[in-house]
C-alpha positions as CSV (number, residue, x, y, z in Angstrom):
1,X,66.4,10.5,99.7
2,X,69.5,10.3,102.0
3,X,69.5,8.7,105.5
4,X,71.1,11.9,107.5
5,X,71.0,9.9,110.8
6,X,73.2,7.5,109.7
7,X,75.3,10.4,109.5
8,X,75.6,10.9,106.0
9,X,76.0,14.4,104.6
10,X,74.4,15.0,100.9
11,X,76.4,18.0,100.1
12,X,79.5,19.1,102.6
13,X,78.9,22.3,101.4
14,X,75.1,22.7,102.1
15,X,74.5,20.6,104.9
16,X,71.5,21.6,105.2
17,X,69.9,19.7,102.3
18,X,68.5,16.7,103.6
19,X,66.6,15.9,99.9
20,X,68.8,14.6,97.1
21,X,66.5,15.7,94.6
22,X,67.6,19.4,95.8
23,X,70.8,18.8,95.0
24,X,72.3,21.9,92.6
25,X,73.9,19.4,90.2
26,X,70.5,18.0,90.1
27,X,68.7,21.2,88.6
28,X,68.2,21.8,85.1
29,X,67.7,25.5,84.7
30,X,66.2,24.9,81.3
31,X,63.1,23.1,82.4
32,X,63.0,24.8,85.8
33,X,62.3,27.7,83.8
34,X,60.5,27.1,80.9
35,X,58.6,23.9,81.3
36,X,55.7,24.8,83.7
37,X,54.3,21.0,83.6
38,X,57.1,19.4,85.7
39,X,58.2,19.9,89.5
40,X,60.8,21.9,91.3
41,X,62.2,21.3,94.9
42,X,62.2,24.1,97.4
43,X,65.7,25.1,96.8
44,X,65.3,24.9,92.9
45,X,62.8,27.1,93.4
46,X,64.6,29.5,95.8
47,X,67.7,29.6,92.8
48,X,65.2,30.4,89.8
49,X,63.6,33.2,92.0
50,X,66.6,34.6,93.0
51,X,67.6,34.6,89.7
52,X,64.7,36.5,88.4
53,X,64.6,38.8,91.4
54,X,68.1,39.8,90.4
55,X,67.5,40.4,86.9
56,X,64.6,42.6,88.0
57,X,67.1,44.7,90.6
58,X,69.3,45.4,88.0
59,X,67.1,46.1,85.3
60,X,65.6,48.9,87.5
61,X,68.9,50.2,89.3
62,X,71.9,50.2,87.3
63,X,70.5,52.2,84.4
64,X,69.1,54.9,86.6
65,X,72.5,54.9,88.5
66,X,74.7,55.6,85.9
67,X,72.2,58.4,84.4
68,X,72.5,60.1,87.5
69,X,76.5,59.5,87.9
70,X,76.8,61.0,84.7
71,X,74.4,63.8,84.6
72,X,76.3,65.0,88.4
73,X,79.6,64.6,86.1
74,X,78.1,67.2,83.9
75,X,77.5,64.5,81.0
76,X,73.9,64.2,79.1
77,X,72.9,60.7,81.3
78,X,69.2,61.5,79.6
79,X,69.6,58.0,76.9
80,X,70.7,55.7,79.8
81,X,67.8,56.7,81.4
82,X,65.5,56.7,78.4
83,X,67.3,52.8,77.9
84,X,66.0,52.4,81.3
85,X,62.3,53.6,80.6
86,X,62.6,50.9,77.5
87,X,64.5,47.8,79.2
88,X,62.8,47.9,82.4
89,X,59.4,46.8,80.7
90,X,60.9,44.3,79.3
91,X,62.2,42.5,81.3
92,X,59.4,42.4,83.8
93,X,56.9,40.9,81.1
94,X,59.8,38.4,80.5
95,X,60.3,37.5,84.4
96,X,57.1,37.8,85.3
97,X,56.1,35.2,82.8
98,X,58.9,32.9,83.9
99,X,57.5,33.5,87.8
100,X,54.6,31.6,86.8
101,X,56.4,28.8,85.6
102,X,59.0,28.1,88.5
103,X,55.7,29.2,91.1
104,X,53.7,26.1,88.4
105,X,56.3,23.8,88.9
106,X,56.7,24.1,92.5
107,X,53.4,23.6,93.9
108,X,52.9,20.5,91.3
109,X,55.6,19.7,93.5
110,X,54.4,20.5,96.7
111,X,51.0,18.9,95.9
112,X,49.3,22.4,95.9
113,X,46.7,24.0,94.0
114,X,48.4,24.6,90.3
115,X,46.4,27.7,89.2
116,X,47.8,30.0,92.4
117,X,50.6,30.2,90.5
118,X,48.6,32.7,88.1
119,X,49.0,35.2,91.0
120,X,52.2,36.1,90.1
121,X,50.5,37.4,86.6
122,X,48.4,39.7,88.9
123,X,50.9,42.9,88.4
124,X,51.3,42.3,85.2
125,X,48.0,42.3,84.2
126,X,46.8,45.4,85.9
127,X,50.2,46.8,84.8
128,X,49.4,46.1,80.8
129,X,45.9,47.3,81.6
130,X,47.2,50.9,83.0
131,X,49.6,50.9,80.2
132,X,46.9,50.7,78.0
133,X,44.5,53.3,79.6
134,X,47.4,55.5,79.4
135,X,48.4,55.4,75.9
136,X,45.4,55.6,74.4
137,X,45.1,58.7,76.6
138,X,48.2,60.3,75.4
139,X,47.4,58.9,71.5
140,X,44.3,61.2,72.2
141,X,47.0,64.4,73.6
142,X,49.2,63.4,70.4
143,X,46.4,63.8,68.0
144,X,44.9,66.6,69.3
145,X,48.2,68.5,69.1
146,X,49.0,67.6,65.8
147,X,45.9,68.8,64.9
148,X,46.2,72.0,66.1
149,X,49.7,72.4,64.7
150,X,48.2,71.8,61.5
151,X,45.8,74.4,61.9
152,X,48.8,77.2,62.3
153,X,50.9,76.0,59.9
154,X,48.0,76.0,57.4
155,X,47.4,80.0,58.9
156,X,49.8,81.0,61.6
157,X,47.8,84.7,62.5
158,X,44.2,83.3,61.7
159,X,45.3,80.4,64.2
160,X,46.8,82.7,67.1
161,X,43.9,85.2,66.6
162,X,41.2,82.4,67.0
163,X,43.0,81.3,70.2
164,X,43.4,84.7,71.3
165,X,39.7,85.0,71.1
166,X,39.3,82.0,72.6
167,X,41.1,83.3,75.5
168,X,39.5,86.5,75.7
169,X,35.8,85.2,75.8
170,X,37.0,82.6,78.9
171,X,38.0,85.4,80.6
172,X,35.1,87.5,80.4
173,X,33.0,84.3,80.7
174,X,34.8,83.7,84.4
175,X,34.6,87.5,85.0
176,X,30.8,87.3,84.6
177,X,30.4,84.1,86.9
178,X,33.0,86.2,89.6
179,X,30.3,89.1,89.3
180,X,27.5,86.6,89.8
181,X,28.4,84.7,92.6
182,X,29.7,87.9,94.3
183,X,26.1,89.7,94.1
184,X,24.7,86.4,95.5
185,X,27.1,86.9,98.5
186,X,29.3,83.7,97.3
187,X,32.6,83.0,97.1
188,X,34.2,83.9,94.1
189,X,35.2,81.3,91.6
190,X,39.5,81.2,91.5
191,X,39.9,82.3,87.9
192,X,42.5,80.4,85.6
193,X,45.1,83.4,84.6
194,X,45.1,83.4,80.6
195,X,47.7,85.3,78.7
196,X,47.3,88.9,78.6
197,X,45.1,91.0,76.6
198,X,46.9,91.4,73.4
199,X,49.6,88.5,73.8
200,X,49.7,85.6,71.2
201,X,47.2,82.7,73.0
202,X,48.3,79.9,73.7
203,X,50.4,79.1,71.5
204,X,53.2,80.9,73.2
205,X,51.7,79.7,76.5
206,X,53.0,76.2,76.4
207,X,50.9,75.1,73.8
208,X,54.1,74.5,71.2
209,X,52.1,74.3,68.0
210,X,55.0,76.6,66.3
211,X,57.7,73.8,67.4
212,X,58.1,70.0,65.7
213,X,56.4,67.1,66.9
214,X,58.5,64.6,68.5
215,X,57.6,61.2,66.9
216,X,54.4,59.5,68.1
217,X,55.5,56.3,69.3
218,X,58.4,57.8,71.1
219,X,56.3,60.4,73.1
220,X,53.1,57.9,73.8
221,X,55.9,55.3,74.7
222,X,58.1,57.3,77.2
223,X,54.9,59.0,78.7
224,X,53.5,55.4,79.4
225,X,56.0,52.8,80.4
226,X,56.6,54.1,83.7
227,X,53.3,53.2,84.5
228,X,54.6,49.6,84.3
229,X,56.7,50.2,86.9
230,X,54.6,51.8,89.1
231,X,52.3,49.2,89.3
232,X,54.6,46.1,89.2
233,X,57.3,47.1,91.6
234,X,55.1,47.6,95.0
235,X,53.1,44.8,94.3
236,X,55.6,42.2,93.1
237,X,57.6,43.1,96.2
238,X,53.7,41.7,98.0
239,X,53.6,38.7,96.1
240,X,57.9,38.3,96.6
241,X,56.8,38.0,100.5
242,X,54.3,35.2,99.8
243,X,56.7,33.3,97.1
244,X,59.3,33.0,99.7
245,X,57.6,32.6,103.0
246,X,54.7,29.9,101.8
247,X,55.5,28.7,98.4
248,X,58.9,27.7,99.0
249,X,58.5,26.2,101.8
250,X,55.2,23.9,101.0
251,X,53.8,21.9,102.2
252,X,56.7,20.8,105.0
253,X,57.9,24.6,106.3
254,X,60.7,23.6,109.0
255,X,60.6,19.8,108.3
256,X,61.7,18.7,105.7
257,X,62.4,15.0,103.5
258,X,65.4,13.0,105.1
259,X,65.1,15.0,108.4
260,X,64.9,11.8,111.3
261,X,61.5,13.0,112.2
262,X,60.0,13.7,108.5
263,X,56.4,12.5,108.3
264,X,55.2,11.8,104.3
């Protein structure tokens, strides 16, 4: 600890630091970010964060930027973006993780309770947890379509004819309910148009069973990461607000060690 009314300065260039232990060339980056069992200083701290926060920006931007560049320059910017979908995932598991150890080793340094510093892992959670829900959802969509494409490959014209069927007897099926609910002075049901009497089902309706499968990771995958970012990016920017305006600045906030009227 320096003595700042004697009039010495710690840094020239930050002469705001009145802590020594806050001095940059004091900072190991390797245990401020992997060792959750030490301490950090506020400005540690504030460094590692910004570091993260950065890589996070990036990660999320600068793919997504130069898809669209390139996709207004009449390129194909689709495997940038796709890159994006991938990377972006990524990296927030990997910085989140490493949030909890700088957020661990600052409030062991501030004297604080250590297990807020799970709070961080919040988003992350419910992010995986989505992610998960949402997969096995589209595993479900996957399946059930390569069923189905099985089915007209194995027959193409018993297929279409059973779903033509299908389609015929849901229409007369909502045509009945229409006729009920009119004689009983109701509103009529809105009825779901179906393709038209004699037209090949559904399978020319959007159905694509007479088209190749895209691989099944790679569909489940790109239908599901983005939920990942739509959970983690509105509420990490939340918990960013509480990182910077309490945990970096525990427990002193305004006064600091080395200041002349610093209380321990």
């Amino acid at each position: 600890m320096s003595d700042t009314s004697s009039g010495q300065v710690l840094d020239p260039k930050r002469p705001w630091l009145t802590d020594e232990r806050e001095l940059p060339g004091h900072m190991n980056w390797l245990h401020t970010l992997f060792d959750p069992t030490g301490e950090s200083p506020r400005l540690h701290f504030t460094r590692a964060w910004t570091l993260l926060f950065t890589l996070q920006t990036i990660v999320i931007l600068v793919p997504f930027a130069i898809a669209t560049v390139v996709n207004f320059a009449g390129g194909d910017g689709s495997p940038i973006g796709t890159f994006g979908v991938y990377a972006t995932p990524v990296v927030f598991v990997i910085t989140t993780l490493i949030s909890y150890i700088i957020h661990s080793r600052r409030l062991n340094d501030a004297g604080k309770w250590p297990i807020l510093a799970l709070v961080p892992l919040v988003p992350l959670l419910l992010a995986l947890a989505a992610f998960m829900a949402t997969a096995m959802g589209e595993i479900q969509k996957y399946d059930q379509r390569f069923e189905q494409r099985q089915q007209y490959l194995a027959d193409p014209d018993a297929y279409l004819e059973r779903q033509l069927q299908e389609s015929r007897e849901a229409q007369a099926a909502a045509r009945q309910r229409a006729a009920e609910a009119e004689a009983n002075g109701e509103a009529a049901p809105q009825q779901r148009r179906g393709p038209p009497p004699g037209g090949r089902g559904q399978a020319d309706q959007g159905g694509g069973v007479d088209k190749p499968l895209p691989p099944k990771a790679e569909t489940v995958l790109k239908a599901s990461l983005p939920t990942i970012q739509r959970i983690m990016i509105p509420l990490s920017a939340l918990i960013a607000i509480w990182s910077l305006l309490w945990v970096a600045r525990v427990p002193f906030f305004g006064t600091y060690p080395g200041d002349p009227d610093y209380r321990a």
